[in-house]
C-alpha positions in Angstrom: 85.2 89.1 123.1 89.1 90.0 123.4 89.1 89.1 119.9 86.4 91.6 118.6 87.5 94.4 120.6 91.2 94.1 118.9 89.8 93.7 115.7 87.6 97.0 116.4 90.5 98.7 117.3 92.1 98.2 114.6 89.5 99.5 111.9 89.3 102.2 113.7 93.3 103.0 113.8 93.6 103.4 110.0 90.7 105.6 109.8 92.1 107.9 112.6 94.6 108.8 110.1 91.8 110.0 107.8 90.2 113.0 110.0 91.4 116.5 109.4 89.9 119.4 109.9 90.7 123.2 109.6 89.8 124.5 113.0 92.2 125.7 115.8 92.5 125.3 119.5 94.0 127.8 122.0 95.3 126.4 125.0 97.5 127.4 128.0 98.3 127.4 131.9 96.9 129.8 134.7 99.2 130.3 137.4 99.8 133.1 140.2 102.3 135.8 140.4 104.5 133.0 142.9 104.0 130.6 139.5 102.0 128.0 141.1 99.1 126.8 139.2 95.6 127.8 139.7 92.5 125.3 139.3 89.0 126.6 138.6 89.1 129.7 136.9 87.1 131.1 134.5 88.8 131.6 131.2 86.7 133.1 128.3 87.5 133.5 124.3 85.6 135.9 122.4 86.0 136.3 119.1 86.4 140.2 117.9 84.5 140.1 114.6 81.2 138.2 115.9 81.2 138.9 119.3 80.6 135.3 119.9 81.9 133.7 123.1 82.9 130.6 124.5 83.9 129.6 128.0 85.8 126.9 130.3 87.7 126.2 133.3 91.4 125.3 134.1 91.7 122.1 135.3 93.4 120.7 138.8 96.6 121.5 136.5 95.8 124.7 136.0 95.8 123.7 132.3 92.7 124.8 130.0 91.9 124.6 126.4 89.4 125.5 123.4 89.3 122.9 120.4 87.2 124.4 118.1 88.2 127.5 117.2 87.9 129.1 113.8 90.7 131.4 111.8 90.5 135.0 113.4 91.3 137.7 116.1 90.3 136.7 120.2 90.5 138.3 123.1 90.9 136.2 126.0 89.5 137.0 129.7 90.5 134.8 133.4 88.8 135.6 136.2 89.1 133.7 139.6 88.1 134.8 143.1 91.0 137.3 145.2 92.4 138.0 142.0 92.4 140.3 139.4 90.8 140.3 136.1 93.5 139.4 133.3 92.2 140.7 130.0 94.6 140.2 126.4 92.8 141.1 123.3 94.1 140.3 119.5 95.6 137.0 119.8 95.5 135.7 116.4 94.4 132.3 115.3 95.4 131.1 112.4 94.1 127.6 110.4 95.0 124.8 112.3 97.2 126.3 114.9 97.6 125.5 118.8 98.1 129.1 120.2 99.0 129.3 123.5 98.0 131.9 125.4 99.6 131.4 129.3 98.1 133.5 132.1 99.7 134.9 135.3 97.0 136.7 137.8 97.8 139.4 140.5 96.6 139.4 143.6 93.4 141.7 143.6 90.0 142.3 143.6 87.7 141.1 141.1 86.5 144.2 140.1 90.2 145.0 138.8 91.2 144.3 135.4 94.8 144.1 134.6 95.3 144.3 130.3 98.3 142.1 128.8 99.6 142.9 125.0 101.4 140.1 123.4 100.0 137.6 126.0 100.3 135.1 123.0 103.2 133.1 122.4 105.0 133.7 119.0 106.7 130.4 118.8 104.6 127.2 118.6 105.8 124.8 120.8 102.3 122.9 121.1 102.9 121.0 117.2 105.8 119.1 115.6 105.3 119.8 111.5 107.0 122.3 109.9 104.5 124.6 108.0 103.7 127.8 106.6 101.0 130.3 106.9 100.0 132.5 104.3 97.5 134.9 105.8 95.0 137.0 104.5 97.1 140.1 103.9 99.8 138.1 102.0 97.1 136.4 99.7 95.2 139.9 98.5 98.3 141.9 98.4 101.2 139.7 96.7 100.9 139.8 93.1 99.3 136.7 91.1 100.1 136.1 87.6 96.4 134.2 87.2 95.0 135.2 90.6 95.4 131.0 91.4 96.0 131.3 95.5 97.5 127.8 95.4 101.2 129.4 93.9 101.4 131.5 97.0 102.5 127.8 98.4 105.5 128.7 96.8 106.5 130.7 100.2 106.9 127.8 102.0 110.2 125.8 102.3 110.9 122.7 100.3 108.0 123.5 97.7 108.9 124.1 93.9 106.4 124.5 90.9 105.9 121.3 88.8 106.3 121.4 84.9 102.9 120.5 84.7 102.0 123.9 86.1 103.6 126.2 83.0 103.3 123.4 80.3 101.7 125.6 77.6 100.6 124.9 74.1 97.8 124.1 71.3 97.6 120.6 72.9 99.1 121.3 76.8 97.2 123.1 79.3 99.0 124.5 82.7 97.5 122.8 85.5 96.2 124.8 88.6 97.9 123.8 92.1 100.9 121.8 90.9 103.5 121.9 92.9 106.3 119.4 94.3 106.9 119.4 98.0 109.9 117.4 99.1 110.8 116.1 95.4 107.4 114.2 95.7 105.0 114.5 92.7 102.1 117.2 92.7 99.4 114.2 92.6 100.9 113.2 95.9 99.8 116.7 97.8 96.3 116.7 99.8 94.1 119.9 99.6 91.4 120.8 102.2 89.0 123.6 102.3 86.9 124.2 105.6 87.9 120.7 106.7 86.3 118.9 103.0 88.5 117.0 101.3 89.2 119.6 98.1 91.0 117.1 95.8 90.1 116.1 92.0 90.3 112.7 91.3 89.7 113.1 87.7 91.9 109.8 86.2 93.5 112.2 83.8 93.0 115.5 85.1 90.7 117.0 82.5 89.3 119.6 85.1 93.5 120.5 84.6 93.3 121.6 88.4 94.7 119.7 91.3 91.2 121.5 93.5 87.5 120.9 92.8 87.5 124.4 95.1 89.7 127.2 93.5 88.4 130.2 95.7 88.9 133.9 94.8 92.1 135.0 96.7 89.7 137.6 98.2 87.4 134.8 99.3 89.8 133.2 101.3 90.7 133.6 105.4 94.3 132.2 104.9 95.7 128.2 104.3 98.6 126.3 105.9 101.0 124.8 103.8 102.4 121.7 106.0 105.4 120.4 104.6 106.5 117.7 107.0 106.4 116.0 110.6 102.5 116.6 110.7 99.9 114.5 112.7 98.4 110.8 112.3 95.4 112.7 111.1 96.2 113.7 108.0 97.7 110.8 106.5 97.5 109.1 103.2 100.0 111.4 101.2 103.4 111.9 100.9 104.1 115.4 99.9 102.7 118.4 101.3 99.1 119.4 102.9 97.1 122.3 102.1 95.0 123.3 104.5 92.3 126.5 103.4 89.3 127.9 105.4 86.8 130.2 103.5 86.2 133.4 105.0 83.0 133.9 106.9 80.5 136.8 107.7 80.6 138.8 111.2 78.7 141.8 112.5 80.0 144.2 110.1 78.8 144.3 106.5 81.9 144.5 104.7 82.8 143.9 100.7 85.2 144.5 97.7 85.0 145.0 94.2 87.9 144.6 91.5 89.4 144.1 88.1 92.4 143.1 86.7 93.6 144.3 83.2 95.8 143.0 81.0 95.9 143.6 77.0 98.1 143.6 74.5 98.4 147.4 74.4 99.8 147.1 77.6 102.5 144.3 76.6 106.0 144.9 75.8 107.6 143.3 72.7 110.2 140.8 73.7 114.0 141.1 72.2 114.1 140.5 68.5 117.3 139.3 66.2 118.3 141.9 63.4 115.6 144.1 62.2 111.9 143.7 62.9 110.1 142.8 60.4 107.4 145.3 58.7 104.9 143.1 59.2 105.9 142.1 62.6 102.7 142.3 65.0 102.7 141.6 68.6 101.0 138.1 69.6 97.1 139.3 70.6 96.7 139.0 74.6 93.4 140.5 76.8 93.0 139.4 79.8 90.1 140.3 82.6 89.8 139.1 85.9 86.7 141.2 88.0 84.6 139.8 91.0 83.6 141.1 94.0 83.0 140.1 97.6 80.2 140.6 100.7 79.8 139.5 104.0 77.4 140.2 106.9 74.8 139.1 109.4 71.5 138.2 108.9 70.7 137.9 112.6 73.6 139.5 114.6 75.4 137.8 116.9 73.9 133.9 115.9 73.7 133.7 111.7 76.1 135.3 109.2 76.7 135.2 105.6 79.6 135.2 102.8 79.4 135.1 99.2 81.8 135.5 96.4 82.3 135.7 92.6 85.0 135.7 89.8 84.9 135.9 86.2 87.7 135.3 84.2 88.1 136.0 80.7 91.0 136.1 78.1 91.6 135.7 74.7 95.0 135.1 73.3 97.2 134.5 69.8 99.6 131.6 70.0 102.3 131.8 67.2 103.0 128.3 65.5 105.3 126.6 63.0 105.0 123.3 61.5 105.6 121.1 58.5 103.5 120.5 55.8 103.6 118.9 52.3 104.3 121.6 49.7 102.6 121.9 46.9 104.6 119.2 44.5 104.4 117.2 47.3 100.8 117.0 47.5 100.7 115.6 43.6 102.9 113.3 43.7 106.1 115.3 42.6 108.4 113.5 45.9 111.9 114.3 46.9 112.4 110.4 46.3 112.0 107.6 44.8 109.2 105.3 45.5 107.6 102.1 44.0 103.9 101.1 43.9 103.4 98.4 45.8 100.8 96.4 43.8 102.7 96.8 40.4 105.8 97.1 41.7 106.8 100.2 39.3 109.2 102.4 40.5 108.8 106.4 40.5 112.5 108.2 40.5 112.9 111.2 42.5 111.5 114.8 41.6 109.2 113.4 39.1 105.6 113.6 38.4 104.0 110.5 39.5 100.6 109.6 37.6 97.8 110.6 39.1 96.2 107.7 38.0 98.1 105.5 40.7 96.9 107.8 43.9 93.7 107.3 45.1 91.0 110.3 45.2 91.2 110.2 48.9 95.0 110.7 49.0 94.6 113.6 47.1 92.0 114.9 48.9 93.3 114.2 51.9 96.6 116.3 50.7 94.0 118.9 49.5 92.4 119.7 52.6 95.5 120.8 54.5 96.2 124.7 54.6 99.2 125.9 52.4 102.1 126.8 53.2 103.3 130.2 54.0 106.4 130.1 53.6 106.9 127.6 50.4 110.5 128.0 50.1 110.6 126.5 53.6 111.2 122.6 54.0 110.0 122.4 57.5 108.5 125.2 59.4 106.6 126.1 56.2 103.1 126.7 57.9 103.0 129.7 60.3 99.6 130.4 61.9 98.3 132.3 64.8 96.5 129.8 66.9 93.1 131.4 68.5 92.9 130.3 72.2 90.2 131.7 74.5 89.4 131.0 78.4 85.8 132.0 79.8 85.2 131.0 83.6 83.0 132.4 86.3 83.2 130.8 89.8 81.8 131.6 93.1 81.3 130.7 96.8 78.1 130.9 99.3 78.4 130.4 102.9 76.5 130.4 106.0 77.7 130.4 110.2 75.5 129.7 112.2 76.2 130.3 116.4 73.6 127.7 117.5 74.1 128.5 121.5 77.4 128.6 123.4 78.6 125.0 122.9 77.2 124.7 119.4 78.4 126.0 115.8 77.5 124.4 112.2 77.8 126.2 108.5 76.8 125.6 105.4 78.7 126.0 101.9 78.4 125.6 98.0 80.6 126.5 95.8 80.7 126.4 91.8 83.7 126.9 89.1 82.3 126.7 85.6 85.6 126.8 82.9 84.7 127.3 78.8 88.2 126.8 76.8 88.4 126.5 73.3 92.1 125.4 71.7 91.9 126.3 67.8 93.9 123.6 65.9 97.5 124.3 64.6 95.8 123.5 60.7 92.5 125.2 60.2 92.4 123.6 56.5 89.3 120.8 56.1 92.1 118.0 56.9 93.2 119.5 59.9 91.4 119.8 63.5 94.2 118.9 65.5 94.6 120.2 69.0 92.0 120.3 72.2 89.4 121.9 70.5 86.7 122.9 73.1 87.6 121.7 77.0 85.1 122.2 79.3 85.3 121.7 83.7 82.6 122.1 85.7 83.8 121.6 89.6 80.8 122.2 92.2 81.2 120.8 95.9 78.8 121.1 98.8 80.3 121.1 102.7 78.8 120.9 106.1 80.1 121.2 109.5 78.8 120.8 113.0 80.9 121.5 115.7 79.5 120.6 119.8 81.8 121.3 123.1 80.6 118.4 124.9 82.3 119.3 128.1 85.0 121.5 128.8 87.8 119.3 128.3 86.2 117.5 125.5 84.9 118.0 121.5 82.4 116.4 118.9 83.4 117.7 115.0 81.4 116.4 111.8 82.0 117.1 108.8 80.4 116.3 105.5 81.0 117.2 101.4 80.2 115.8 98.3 82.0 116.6 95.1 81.3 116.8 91.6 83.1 117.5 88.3 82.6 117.3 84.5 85.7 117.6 82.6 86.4 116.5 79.5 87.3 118.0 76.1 85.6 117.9 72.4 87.6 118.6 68.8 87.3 122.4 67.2 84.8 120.6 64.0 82.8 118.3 66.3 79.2 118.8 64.5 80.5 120.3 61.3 81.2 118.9 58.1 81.5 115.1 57.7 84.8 115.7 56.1 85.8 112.2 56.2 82.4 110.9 54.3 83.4 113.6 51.9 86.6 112.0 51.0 85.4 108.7 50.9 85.6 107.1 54.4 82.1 105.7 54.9 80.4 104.0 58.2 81.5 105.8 60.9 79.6 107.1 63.9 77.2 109.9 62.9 77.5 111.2 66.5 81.2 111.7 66.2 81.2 113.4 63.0 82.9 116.3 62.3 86.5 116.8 61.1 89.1 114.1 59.6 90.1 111.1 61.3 93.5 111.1 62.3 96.3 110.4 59.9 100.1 110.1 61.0 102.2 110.2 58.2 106.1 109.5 59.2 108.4 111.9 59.7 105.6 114.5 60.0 105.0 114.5 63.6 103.5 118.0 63.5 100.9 118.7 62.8 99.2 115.0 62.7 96.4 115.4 59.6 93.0 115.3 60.9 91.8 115.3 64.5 93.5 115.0 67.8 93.5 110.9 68.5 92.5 111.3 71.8 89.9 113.6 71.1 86.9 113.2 72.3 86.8 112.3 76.2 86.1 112.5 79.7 86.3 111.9 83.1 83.8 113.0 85.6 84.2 112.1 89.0 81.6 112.1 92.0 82.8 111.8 95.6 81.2 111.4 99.3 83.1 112.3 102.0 82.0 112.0 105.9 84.3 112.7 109.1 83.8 112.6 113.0 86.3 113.6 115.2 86.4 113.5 119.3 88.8 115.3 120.9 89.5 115.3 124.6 92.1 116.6 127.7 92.9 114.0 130.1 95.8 115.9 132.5 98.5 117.3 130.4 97.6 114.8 127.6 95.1 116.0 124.6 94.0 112.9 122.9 91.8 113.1 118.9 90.0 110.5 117.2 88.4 110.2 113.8 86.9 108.1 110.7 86.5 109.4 107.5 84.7 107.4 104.9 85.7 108.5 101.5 83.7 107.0 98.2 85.0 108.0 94.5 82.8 107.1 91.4 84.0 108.1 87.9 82.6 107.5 84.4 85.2 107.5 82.2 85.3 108.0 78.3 89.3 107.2 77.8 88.8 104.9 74.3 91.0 106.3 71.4 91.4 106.4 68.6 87.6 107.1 69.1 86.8 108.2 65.5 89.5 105.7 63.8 93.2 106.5 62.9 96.1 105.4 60.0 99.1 105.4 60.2 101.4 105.4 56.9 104.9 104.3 57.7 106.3 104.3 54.1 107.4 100.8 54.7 105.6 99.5 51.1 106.4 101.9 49.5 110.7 102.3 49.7 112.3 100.8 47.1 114.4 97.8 47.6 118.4 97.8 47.4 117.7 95.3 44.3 115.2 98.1 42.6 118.0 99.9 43.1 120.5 98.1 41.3 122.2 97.5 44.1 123.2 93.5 45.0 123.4 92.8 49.0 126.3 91.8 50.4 126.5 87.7 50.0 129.4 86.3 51.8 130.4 87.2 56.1 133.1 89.2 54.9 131.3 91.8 53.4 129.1 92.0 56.0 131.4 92.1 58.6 132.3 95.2 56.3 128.9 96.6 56.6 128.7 96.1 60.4 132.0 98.5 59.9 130.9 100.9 58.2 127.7 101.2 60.4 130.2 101.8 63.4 131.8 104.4 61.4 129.0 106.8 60.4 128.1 106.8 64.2 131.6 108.0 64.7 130.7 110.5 62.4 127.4 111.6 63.6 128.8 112.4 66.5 131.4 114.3 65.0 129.3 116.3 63.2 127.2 117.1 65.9 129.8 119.1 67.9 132.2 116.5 69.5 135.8 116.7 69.4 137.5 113.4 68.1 138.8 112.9 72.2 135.6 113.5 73.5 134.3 110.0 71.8 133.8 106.7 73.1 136.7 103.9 72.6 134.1 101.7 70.5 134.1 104.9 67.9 137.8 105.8 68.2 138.7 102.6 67.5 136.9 102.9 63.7 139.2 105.9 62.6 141.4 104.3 60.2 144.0 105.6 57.6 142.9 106.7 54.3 144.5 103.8 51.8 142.2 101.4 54.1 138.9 103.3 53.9 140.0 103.3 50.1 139.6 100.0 50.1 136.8 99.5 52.3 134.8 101.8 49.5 136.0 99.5 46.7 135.2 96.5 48.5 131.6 97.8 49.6 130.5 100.0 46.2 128.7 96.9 44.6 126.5 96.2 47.8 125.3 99.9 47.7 127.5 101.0 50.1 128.7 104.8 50.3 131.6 106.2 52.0 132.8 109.6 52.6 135.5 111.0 54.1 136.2 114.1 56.8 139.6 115.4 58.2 138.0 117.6 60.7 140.9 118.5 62.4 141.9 114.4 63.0 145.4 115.0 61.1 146.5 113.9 57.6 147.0 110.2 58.0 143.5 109.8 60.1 139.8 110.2 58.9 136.2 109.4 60.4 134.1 108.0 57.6 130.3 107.9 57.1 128.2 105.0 55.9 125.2 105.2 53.7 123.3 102.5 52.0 120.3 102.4 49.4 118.0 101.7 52.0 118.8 105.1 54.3 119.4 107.1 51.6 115.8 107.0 50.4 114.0 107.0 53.8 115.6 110.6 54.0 116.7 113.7 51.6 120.7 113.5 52.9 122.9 113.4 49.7 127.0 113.8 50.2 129.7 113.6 47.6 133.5 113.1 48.4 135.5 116.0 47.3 139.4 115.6 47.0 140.8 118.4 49.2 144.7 117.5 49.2 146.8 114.6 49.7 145.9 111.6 52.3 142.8 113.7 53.3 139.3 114.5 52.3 136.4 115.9 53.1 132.5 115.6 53.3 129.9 118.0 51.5 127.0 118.0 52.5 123.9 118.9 49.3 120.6 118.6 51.8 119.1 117.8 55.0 115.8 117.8 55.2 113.7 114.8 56.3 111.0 114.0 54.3 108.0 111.1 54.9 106.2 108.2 53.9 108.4 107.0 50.6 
């Protein structure tokens, strides 16, 4: 039996750890004007915006306490027999808190009342983490670039915005709630709303929010950010803790009703180089943001009500460059030569090759893409205004109910319904990179009973279930079977749509065809029920929980879902013997070759802003006088080797060389010659310098 009961222990420790909620307690000490303590009195918190009250007693300590307290303003009454009646009103209570509100009563009748301001005590000396509360005036009134309440945890200490929360572009989303508390990752912070676990579990994010719940800033009571040193019940993460409560009805009907504007009227044009352009336009920008807010009772005094919605909706132009094929390009006109494979004949540079020798669906493929704006261009020769547009509309419904003096529950749903759509960087038939069409749908349901047992003790439940579709679909999904069109039979029918990916190297933007990891998704569904009993034994407050927490997720993750090629160029580079060029037979020449390799790296970094001091020994060590590179370009000119030569302030006896041989040359469009510039030195020209792909 000894056995058991340890092992029941400890399953229950762990899940102790587990069992949070968002409620408050107030707590404090009644003692006489002589500051001895007082057992027995009456001590009553009502709460100013429902009227509802709640009573107990100081204990033999005089101690007394109320666990289950909701976010608000309270006024607290003692009343004991010969004295007089102490009365404090507007103690605040904010999420979480243990407010302690000490008493001192006079001697007096009862029928006296004696009315203390500031009663409450401004430091809390009651808790150990260090936190910060951002109340309901600091959350409507601050401005929010997004309206997302979760940046206002900024304001805390020891909290910084994560990368992942301003990565923007045709294929990065910003993700909502990311932050780093402590240098900890954002994935490593634990959100609550009204007690609920409020955290997506998505195995990739795709709902790109760190909350299934992202409430209206006017929907919300206030949140705690807890940074460190906070209790066993919370557990399980190592950064910080964010702890929200929704706002609830009272007695008073009371509502808002807003919009936020911004539009590209509005905007300012950012600094430009030189003269603006005449056909310079600013990048398209409309944003709206309206909603509106109502609370109330339905029967006054017991049941009350809170609801809330949001729509968000903004359209926007993102300006993009990337490299393309031009048009000699896409017939076979290449800055290089190549051979065919199969027959092994070899096409010099800046010819025509035969069209007769590339396939229909290369030259379709080619085809399909958009041209290029600026043709002159070698890279950055496509310049397009990317469409991007974000429609959302969320809301929240709630529900208090007072069931009688020692018991409370509520009720909550709340949905967040996000439509984006990501045009692709090429809109030509062979493009469709990008996102395409995301969709997140977050809804989570929540439940709370709360039951004063006795006065010095607590029964909390809680219960919510989450679930979330998020995923993401490319821009031609249902179009045109562009790939059956160029000649790529048998794939899915369901999938079709678009071009399958092709990654041609060197080109790493855009990637022709569809995004590779386009289509998917991940759609989580969670359960998540929590007890807690709380109780006051002397000047000791002890809290147990158990929280079960279940996660399910279907998962579409599988790419290349719709196929992908990849064309490395590797078959089709010539040779250093199509080349005329005869590799290096004997160790001294290649020893030469190592060299030489050594040297251009010398040079790079030379020629990428480093002062001869500033290299490493291993390079100094390869700047040599110019009768030995002399020879070293003799010695090496058979094997294909090319030298060049650059004084670059080294002085007239010293040089840095480069290295080039067949094989590099033709993987990119770098040509040098060595110009004679003056005794014992020389110098390096460069001709071109633009890389090119796939020969």
């Amino acid at each position: 039996m000894r056995i058991s009961w340890l092992g029941l222990a400890l399953f229950l420790t762990p899940m102790a750890l587990l069992a949070q909620f968002e409620t408050a307690e107030v707590l404090g000490t009644v003692r006489d004007s002589a500051n001895m303590v007082i057992s027995g009195a009456t001590v009553t918190l009502t709460n100013q915006d429902t009227a509802t009250e709640t009573k107990t007693s100081s204990d033999e300590a005089g101690n007394y306490g109320f666990f289950n307290v909701k976010v608000g303003n309270y006024t607290i009454t003692v009343e004991h027999p010969g004295f007089s009646k102490f009365n404090t009103a507007d103690v605040r209570v904010d999420v979480t808190a243990r407010q302690r509100v000490d008493v001192t009563l006079t001697v007096g009748q009862v029928t006296e009342s004696v009315t203390v301001v500031g009663a409450a005590a401004v430091l809390d000396t009651d808790t150990s983490d260090h936190s910060q509360v951002i109340n309901t005036q600091q959350i409507v009134e601050l401005p929010l670039n997004g309206r997302d309440y979760s940046n206002l945890a900024l304001l805390a200490t020891n909290v910084h915005i994560s990368p992942q929360a301003v990565s923007f572009s045709p294929s990065a989303t910003p993700r909502e709630g990311a932050f780093n508390v402590n240098g900890m990752r954002s994935t490593y912070n634990n959100f609550l709303m009204d007690g609920i676990d409020n955290n997506s579990y998505g195995t990739s994010n795709q709902d790109y929010s760190s909350q299934v719940v992202q409430p209206s800033p006017d929907a919300l009571a206030e949140f705690k950010v807890i940074t460190s040193n906070f209790s066993a019940e919370y557990g399980r993460v190592g950064g910080g803790i964010v702890n929200a409560a929704l706002r609830s009805g009272t007695n008073r009907f009371h509502g808002t009703a807003y919009e936020f504007l911004r539009n590209t009227d509005l905007n300012a044009i950012g600094y430009i180089f030189g003269a603006r352009p005449a056909t310079f336009e600013k990048p398209t920008m409309h944003r709206n943001q309206f909603g509106a807010t109502i609370g109330g009772p339905i029967i006054k005094d017991k049941l009350f009500f809170f609801a809330d919605y949001e729509g968000y909706r903004q359209l926007q132009g993102y300006l993009n460059f990337d490299s393309l094929p031009d048009a000699n390009e896409r017939t076979g006109t290449l800055p290089a030569t190549v051979v065919n494979p199969l027959t092994g004949a070899l096409y010099p540079a800046n010819t025509q090759s035969p069209l007769t020798q590339i396939t229909p669906f290369a030259l379709a493929a080619l085809g399909g893409l958009a041209p290029a704006t600026t043709p002159g261009l070698v890279g950055n020769n496509l310049e397009e205004t990317i469409p991007l547009r974000d429609y959302s509309d969320k809301y929240d419904a709630k529900l208090d109910y007072q069931i009688n003096a020692k018991m409370t529950s509520f009720l909550r749903f709340s949905q967040r319904k996000d439509i984006q759509y990501y045009g692709p960087s090429d809109p030509g038939p062979s493009g469709g990179d990008g996102n395409g069409f995301i969709h997140s749908i977050q809804q989570q349901a929540g439940a709370g009973y709360t039951w004063t047992v006795t006065p010095s003790s607590l029964f909390e439940a809680r219960f919510g279930f989450d679930h979330v579709l998020g995923g993401k679909a490319p821009p031609y999904l249902g179009g045109p079977n562009i790939a059956a069109e160029y000649g790529i039979e048998g794939l899915p029918s369901a999938l079709a749509g678009g071009f399958p990916t092709q990654v041609i190297g060197s080109f790493t933007s855009p990637a022709i065809g569809r995004q590779s990891t386009n289509p998917q998704f991940q759609n989580p569904t969670s359960f998540d029920p929590k007890l807690n009993y709380s109780m006051v034994k002397g000047r000791h407050t002890l809290k147990m929980g158990y929280e079960f927490l279940a996660i399910r997720t279907e998962v579409l993750d599988i790419n290349p879902l719709y196929g992908q090629l990849t064309y490395s160029g590797q078959y089709s580079k010539p040779t250093a013997a199509l080349c005329g060029c005869t590799p290096p037979t004997d160790g001294k020449q290649r020893e030469r070759l190592r060299s030489c390799r050594l040297l251009l790296r010398a040079a790079q970094r030379h020629r990428a802003g480093q002062r001869p001091g500033d290299q490493s020994a291993a390079a100094r060590q390869f700047v040599v006088p110019p009768g030995r590179l002399a020879r070293h370009f003799e010695a090496d000119r058979e094997c294909g080797t090319a030298l060049g030569i650059c004084d670059a302030g080294l002085g007239s006896r010293q040089c840095v060389v480069e290295f080039r041989s067949c094989h590099q040359y033709f993987g990119a469009r770098h040509q040098w010659r060595h110009l004679q510039s003056g005794p014992g030195e020389s110098r390096l020209q460069g001709l071109g310098s633009a890389a090119r792909p796939g020969v």
